[in-house]
N, CA, C and O atoms as CSV, one atom per row, in Angstrom:
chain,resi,resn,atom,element,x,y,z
A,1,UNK,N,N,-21.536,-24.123,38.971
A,1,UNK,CA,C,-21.850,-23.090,38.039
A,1,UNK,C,C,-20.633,-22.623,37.264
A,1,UNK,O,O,-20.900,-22.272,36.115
A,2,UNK,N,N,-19.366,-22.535,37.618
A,2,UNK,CA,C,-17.872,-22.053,37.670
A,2,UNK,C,C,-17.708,-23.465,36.098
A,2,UNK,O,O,-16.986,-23.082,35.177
A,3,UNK,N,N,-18.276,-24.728,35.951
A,3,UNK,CA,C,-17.431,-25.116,35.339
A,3,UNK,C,C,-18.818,-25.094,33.445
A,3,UNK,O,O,-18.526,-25.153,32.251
A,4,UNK,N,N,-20.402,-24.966,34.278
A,4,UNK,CA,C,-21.318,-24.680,33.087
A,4,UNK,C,C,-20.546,-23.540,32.430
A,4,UNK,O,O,-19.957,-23.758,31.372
A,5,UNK,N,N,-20.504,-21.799,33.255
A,5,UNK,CA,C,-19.596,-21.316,32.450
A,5,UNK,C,C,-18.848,-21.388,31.785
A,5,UNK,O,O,-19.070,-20.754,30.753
A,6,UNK,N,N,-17.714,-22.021,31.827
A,6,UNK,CA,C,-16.370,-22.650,31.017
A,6,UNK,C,C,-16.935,-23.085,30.028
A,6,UNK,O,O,-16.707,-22.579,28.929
A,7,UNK,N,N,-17.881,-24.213,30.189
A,7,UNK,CA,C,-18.008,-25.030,28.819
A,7,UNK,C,C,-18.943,-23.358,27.838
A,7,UNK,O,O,-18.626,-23.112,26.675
A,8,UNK,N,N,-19.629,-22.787,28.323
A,8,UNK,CA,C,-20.132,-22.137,27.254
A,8,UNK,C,C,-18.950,-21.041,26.827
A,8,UNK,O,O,-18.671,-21.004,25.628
A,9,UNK,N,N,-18.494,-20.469,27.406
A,9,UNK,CA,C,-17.081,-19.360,26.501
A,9,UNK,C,C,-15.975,-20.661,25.589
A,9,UNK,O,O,-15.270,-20.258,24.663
A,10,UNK,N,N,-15.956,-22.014,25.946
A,10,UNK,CA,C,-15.384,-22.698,25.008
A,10,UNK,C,C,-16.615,-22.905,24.046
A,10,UNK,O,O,-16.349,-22.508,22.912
A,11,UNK,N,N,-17.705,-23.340,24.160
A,11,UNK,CA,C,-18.344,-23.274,22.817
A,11,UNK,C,C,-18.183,-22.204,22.005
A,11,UNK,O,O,-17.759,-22.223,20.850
A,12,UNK,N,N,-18.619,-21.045,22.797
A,12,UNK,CA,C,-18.626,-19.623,22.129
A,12,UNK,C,C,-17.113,-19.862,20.965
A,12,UNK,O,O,-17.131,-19.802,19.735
A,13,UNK,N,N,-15.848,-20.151,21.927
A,13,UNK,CA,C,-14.272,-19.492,20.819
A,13,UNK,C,C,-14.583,-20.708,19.816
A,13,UNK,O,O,-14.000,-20.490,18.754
A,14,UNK,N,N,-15.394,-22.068,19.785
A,14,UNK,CA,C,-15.415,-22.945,18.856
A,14,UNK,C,C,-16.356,-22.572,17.733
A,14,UNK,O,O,-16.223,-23.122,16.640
A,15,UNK,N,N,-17.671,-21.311,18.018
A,15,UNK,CA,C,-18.097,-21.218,17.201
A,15,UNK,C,C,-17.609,-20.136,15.966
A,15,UNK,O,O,-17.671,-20.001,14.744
A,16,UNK,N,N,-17.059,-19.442,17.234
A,16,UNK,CA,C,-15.905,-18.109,16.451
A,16,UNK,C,C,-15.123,-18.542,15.544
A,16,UNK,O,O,-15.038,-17.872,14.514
A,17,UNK,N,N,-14.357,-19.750,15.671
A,17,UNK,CA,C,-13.185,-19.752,15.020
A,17,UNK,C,C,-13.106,-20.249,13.972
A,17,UNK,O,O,-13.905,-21.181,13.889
A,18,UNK,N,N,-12.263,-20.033,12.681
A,18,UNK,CA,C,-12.439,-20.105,11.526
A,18,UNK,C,C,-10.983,-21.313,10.889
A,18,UNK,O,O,-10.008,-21.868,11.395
A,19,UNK,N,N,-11.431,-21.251,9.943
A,19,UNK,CA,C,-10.909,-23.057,9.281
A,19,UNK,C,C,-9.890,-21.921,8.547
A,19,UNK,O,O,-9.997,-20.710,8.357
A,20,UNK,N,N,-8.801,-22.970,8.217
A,20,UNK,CA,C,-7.546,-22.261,7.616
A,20,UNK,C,C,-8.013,-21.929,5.909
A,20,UNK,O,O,-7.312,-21.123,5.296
A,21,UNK,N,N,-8.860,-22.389,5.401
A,21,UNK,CA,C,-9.020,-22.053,4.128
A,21,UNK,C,C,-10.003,-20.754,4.791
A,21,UNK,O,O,-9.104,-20.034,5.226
A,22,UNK,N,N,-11.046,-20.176,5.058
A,22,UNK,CA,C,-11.671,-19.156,5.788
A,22,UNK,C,C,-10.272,-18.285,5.983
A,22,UNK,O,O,-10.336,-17.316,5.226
A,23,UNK,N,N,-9.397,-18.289,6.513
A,23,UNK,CA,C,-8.644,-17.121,6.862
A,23,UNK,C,C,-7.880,-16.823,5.659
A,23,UNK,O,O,-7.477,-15.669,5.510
A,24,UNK,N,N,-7.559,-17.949,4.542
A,24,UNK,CA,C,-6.838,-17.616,3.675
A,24,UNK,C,C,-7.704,-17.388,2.426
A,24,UNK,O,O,-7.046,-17.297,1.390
A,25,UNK,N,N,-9.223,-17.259,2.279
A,25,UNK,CA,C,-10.085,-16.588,1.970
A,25,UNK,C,C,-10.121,-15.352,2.302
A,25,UNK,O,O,-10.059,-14.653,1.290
A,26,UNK,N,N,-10.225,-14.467,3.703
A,26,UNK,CA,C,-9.767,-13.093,4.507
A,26,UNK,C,C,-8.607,-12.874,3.790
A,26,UNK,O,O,-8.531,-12.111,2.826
A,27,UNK,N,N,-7.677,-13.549,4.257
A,27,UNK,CA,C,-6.031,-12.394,3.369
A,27,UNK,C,C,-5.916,-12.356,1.769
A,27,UNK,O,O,-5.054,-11.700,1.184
A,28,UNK,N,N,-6.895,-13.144,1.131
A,28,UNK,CA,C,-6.749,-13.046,0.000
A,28,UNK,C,C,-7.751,-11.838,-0.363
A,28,UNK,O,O,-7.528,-11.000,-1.238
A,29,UNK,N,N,-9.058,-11.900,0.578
A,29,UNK,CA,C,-9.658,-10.376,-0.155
A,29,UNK,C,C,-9.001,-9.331,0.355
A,29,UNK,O,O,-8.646,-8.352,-0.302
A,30,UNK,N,N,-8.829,-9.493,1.477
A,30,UNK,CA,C,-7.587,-8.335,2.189
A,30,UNK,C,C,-6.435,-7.562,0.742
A,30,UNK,O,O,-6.411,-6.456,0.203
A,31,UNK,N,N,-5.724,-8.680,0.593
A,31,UNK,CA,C,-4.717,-8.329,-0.013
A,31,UNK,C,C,-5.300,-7.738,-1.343
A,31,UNK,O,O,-4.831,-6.738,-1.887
A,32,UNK,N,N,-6.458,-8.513,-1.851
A,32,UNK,CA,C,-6.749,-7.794,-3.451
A,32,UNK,C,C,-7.596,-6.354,-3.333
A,32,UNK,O,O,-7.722,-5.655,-4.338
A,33,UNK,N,N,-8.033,-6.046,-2.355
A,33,UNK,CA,C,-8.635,-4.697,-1.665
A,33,UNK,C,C,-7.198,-4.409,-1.771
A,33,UNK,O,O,-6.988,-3.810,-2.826
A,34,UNK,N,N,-6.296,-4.571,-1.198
A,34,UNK,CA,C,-5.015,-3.457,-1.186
A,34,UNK,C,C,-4.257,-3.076,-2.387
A,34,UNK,O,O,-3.714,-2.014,-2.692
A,35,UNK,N,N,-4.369,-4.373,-3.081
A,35,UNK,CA,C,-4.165,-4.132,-4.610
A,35,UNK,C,C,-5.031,-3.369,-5.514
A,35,UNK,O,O,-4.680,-3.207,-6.682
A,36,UNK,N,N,-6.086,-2.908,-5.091
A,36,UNK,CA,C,-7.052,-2.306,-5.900
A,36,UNK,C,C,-6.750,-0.743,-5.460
A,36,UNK,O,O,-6.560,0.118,-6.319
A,37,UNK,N,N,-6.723,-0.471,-4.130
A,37,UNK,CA,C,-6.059,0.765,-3.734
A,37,UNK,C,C,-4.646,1.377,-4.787
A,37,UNK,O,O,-4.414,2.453,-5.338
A,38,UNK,N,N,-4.065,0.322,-4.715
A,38,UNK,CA,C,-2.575,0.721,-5.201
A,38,UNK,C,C,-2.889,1.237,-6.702
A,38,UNK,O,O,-2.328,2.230,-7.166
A,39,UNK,N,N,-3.833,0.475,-7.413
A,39,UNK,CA,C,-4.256,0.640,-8.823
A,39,UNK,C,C,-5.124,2.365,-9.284
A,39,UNK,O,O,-5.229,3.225,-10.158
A,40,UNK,N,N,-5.469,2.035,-8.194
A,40,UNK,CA,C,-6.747,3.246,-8.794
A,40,UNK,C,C,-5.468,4.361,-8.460
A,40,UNK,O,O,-5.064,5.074,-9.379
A,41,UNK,N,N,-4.767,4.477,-6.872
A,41,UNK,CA,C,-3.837,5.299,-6.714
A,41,UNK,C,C,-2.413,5.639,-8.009
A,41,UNK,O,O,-1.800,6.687,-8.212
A,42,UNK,N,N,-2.320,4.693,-8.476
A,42,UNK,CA,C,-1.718,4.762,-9.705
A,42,UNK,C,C,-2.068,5.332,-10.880
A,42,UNK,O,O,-1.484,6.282,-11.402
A,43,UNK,N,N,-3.200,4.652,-11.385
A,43,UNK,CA,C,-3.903,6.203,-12.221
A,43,UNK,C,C,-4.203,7.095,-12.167
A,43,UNK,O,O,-4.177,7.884,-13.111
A,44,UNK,N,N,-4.659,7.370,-10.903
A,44,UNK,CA,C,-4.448,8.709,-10.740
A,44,UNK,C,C,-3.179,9.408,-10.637
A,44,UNK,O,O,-3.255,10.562,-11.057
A,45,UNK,N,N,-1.938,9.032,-10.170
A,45,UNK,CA,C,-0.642,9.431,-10.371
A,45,UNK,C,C,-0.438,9.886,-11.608
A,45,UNK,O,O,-0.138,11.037,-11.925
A,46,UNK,N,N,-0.684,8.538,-12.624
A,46,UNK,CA,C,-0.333,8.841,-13.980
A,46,UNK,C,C,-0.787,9.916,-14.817
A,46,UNK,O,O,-0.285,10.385,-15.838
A,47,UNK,N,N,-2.104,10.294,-14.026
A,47,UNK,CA,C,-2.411,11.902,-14.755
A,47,UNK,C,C,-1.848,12.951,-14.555
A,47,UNK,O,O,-1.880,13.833,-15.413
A,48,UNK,N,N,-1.066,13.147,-13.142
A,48,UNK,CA,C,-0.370,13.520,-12.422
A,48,UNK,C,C,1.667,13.630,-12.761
A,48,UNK,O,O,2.639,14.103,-12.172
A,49,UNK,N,N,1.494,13.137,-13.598
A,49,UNK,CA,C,3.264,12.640,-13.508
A,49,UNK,C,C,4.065,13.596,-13.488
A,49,UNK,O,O,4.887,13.646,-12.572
A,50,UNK,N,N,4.029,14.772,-14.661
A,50,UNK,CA,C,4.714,15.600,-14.319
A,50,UNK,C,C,5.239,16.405,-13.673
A,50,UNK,O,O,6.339,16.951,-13.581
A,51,UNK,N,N,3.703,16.420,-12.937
A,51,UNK,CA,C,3.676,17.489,-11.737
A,51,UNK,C,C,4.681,16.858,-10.465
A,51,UNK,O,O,5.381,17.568,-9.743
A,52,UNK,N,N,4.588,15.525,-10.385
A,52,UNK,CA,C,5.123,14.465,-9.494
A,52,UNK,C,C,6.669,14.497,-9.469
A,52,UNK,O,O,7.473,14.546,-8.537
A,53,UNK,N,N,6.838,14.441,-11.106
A,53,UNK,CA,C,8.033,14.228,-11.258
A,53,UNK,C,C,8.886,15.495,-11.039
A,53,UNK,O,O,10.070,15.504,-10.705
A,54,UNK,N,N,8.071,16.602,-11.287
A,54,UNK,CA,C,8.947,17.947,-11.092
A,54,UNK,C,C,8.673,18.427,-9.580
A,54,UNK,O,O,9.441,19.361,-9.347
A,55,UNK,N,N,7.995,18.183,-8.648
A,55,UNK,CA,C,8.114,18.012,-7.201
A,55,UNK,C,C,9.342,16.922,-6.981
A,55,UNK,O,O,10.359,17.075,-6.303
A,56,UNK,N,N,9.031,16.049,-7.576
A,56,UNK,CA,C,10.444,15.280,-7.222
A,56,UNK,C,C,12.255,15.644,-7.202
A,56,UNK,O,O,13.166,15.148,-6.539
A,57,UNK,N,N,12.233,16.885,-8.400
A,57,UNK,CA,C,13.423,17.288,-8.536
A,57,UNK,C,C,13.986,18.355,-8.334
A,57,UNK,O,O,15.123,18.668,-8.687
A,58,UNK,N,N,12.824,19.299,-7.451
A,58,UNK,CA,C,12.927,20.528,-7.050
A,58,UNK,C,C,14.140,20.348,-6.171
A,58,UNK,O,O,14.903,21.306,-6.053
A,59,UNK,N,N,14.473,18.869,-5.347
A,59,UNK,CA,C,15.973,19.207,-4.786
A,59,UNK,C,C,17.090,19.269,-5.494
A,59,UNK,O,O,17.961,20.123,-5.323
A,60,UNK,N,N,17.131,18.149,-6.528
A,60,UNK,CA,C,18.130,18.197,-7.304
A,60,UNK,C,C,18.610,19.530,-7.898
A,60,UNK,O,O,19.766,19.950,-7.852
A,61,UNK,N,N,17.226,20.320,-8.636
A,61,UNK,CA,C,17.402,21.424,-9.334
A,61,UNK,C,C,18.142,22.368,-8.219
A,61,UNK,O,O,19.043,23.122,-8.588
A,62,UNK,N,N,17.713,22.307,-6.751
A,62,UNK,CA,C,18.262,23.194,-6.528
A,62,UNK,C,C,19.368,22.963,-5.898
A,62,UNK,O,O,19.800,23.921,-5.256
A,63,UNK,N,N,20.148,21.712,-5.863
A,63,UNK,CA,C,21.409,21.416,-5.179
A,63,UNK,C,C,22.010,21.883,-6.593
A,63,UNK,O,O,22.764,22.855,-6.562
A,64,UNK,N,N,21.799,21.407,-7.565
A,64,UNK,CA,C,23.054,21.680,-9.037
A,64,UNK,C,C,22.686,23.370,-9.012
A,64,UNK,O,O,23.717,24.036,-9.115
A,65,UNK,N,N,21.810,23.949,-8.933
A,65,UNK,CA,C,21.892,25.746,-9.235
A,65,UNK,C,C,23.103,26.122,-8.226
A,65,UNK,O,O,24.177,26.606,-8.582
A,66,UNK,N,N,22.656,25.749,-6.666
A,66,UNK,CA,C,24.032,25.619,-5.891
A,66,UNK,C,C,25.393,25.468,-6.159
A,66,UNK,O,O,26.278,26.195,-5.707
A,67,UNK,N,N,25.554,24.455,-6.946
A,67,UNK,CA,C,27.057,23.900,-6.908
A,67,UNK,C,C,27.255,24.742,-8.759
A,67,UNK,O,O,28.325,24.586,-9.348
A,68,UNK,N,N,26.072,25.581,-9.441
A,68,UNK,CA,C,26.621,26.394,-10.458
A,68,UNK,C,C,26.463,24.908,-11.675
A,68,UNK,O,O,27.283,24.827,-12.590
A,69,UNK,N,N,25.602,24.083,-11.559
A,69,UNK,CA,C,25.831,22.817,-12.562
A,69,UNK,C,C,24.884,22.838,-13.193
A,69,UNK,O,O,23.973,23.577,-12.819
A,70,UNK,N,N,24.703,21.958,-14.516
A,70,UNK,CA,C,23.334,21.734,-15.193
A,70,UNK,C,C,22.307,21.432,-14.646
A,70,UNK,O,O,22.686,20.532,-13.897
A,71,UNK,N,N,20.823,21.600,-14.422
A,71,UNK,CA,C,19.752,21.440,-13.897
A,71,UNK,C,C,19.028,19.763,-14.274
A,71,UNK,O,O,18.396,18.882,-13.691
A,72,UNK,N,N,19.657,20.074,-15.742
A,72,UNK,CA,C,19.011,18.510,-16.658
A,72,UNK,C,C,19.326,17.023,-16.001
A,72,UNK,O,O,20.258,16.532,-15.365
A,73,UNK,N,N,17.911,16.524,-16.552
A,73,UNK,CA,C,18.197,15.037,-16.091
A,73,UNK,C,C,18.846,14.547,-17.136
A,73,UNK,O,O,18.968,15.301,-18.102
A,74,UNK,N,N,19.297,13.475,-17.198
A,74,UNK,CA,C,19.731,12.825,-18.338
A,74,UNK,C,C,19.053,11.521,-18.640
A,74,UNK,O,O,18.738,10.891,-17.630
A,75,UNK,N,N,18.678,10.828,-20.082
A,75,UNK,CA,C,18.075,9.758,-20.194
A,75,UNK,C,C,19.142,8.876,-21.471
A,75,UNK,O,O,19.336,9.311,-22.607
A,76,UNK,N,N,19.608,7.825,-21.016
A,76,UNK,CA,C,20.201,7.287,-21.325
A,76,UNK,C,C,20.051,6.475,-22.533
A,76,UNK,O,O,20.726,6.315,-23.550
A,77,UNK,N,N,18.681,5.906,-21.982
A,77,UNK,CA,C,18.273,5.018,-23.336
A,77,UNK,C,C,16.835,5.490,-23.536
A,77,UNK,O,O,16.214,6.277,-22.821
A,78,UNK,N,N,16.357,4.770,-24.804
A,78,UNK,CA,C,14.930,5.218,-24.979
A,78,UNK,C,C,13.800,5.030,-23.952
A,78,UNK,O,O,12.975,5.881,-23.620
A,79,UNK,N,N,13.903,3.836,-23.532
A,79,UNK,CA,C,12.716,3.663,-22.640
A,79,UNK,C,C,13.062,3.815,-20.693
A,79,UNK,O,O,12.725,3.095,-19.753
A,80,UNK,N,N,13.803,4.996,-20.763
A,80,UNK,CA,C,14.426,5.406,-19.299
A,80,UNK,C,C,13.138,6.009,-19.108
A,80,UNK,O,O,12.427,5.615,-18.184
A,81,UNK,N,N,12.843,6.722,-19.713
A,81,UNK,CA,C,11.748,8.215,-19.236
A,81,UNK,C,C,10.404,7.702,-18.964
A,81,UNK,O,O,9.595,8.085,-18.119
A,82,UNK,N,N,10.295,6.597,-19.991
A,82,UNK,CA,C,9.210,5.811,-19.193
A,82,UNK,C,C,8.974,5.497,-17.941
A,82,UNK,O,O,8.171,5.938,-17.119
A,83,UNK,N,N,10.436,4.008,-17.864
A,83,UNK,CA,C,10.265,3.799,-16.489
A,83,UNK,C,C,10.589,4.641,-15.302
A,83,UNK,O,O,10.282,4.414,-14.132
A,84,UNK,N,N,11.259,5.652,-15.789
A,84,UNK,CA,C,11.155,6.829,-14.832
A,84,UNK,C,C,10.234,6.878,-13.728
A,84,UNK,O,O,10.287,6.808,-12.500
A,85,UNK,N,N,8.959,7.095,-15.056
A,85,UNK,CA,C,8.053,7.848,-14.689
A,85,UNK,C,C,7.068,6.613,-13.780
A,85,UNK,O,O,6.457,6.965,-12.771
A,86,UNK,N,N,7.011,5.028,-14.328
A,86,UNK,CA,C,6.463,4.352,-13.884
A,86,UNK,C,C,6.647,3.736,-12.515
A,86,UNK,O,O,5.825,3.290,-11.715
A,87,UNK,N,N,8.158,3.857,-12.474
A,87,UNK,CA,C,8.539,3.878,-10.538
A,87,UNK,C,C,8.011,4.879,-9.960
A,87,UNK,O,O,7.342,4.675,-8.947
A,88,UNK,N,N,8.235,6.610,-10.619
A,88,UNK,CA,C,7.967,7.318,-9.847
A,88,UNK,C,C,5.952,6.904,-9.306
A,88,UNK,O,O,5.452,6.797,-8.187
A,89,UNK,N,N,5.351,6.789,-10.651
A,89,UNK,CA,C,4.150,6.640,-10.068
A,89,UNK,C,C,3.600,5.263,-9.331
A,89,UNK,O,O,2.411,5.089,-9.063
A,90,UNK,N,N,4.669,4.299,-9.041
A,90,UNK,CA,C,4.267,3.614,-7.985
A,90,UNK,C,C,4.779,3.772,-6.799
A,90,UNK,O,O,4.260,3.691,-5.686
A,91,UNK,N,N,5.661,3.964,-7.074
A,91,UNK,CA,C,6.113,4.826,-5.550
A,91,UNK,C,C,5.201,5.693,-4.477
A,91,UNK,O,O,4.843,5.476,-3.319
A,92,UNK,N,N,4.963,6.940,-5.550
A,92,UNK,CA,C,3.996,8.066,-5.278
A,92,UNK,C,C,2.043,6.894,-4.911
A,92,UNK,O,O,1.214,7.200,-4.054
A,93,UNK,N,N,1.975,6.129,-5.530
A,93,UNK,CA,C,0.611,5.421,-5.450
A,93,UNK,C,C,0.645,4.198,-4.286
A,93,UNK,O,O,-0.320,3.579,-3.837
A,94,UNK,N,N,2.057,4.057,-3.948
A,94,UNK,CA,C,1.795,3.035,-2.775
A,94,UNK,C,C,2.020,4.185,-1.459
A,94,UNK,O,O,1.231,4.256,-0.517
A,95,UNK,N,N,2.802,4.738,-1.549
A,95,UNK,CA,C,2.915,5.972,-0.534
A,95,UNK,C,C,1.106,6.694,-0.054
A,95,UNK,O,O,0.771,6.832,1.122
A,96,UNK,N,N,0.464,6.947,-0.891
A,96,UNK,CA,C,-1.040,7.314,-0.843
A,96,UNK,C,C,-1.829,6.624,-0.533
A,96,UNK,O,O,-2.765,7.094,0.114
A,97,UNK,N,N,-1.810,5.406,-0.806
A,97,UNK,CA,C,-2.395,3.919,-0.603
A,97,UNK,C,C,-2.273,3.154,0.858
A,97,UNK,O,O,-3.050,2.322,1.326
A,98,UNK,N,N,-1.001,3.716,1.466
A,98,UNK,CA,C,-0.510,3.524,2.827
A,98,UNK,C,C,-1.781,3.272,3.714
A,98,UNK,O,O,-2.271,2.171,3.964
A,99,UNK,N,N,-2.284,4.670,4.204
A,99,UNK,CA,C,-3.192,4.501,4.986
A,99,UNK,C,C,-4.400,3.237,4.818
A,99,UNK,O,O,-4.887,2.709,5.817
A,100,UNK,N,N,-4.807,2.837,3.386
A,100,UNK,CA,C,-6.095,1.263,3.163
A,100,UNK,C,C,-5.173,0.822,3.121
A,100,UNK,O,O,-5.120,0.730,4.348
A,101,UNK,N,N,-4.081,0.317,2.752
A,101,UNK,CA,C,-2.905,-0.996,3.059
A,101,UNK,C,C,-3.134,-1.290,4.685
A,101,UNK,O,O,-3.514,-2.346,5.191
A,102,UNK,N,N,-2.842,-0.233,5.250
A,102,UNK,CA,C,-2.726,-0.718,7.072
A,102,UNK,C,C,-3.726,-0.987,7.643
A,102,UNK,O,O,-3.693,-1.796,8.571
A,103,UNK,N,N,-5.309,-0.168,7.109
A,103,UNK,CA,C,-6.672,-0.474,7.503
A,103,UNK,C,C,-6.911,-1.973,7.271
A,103,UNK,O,O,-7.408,-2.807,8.028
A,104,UNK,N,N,-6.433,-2.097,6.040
A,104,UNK,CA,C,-6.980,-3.843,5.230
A,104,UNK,C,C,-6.050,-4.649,6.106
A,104,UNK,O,O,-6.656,-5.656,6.472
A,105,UNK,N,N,-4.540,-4.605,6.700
A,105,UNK,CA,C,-3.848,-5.217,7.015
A,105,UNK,C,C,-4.519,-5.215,8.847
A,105,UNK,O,O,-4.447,-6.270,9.476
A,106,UNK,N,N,-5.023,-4.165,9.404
A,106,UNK,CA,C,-5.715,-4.239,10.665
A,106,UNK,C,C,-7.021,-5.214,10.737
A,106,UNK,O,O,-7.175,-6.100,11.578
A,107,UNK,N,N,-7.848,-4.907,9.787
A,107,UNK,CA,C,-9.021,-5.514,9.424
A,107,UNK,C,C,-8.816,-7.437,9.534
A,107,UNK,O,O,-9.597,-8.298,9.939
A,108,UNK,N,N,-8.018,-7.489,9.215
A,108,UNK,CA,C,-7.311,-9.096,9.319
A,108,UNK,C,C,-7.377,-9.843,10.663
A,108,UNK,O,O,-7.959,-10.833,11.106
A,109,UNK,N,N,-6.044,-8.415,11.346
A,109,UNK,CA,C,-5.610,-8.967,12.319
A,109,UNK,C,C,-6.479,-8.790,13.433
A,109,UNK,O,O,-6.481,-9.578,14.378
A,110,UNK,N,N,-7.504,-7.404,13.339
A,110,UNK,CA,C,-8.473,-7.064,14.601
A,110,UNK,C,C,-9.408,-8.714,14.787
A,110,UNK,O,O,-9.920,-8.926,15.886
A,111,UNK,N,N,-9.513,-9.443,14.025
A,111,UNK,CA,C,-10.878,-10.462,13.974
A,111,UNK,C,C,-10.414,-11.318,15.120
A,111,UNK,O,O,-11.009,-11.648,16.145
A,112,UNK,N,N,-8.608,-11.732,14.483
A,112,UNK,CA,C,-8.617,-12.561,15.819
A,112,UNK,C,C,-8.116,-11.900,17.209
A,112,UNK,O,O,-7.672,-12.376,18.254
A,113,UNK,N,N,-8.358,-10.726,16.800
A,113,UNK,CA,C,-8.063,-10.409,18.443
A,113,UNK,C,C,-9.288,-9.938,19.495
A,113,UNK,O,O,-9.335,-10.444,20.616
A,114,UNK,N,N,-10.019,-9.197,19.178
A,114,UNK,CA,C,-11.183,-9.032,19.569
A,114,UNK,C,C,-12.384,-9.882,19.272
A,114,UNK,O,O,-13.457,-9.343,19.001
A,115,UNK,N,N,-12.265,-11.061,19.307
A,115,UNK,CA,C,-13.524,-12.101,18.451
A,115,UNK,C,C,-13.081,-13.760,19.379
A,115,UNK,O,O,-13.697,-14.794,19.123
């Protein structure tokens, strides 16, 4: 009876288990679910920016009031303030996004562990 068992939990993990294009089907929706997080989290940032960006500098502002210095940022060239703003809001949108990044990245890894 000890060896009928065996053969059926090996059928069972043979029927479970999945072909390398199948898993790289999984990390590819995985990953574009996480990319879609990051996106939507991004526009919404971008409505957001200022507010983002001036939470962002409430230390600065208040280390230079400290040391008696200018408060101002400075922008160097024309398209600084842009990308400023476009790091800041991916930054701020992958930071928010964190928590479905690690769900989607669990979701992956739970299959082959419990399955």
């Amino acid at each position: 009876m000890g060896k009928l068992e065996t053969e059926e939990v090996i059928d069972e993990i043979e029927n479970i288990r999945m072909s390398l294009g199948s898993h790289l089907e999984e990390l590819r929706r995985r990953v574009v679910y996480s990319i879609i997080a990051i996106v939507l989290c991004f526009i919404v940032c971008w409505f957001f920016k200022v507010q983002i960006l001036d939470m962002a500098k409430n230390p600065h502002k208040f280390a230079m009031t400290k040391a008696g210095l200018s408060t101002e940022l400075q922008v160097l060239s024309y398209q600084e303030g842009f990308y400023a703003y476009m790091k800041l809001c991916f930054i701020t949108s992958v930071f928010f996004a964190y928590p479905i990044i690690i769900y989607q990245i669990w979701q992956f890894v739970s299959v082959g562990l419990y399955k």
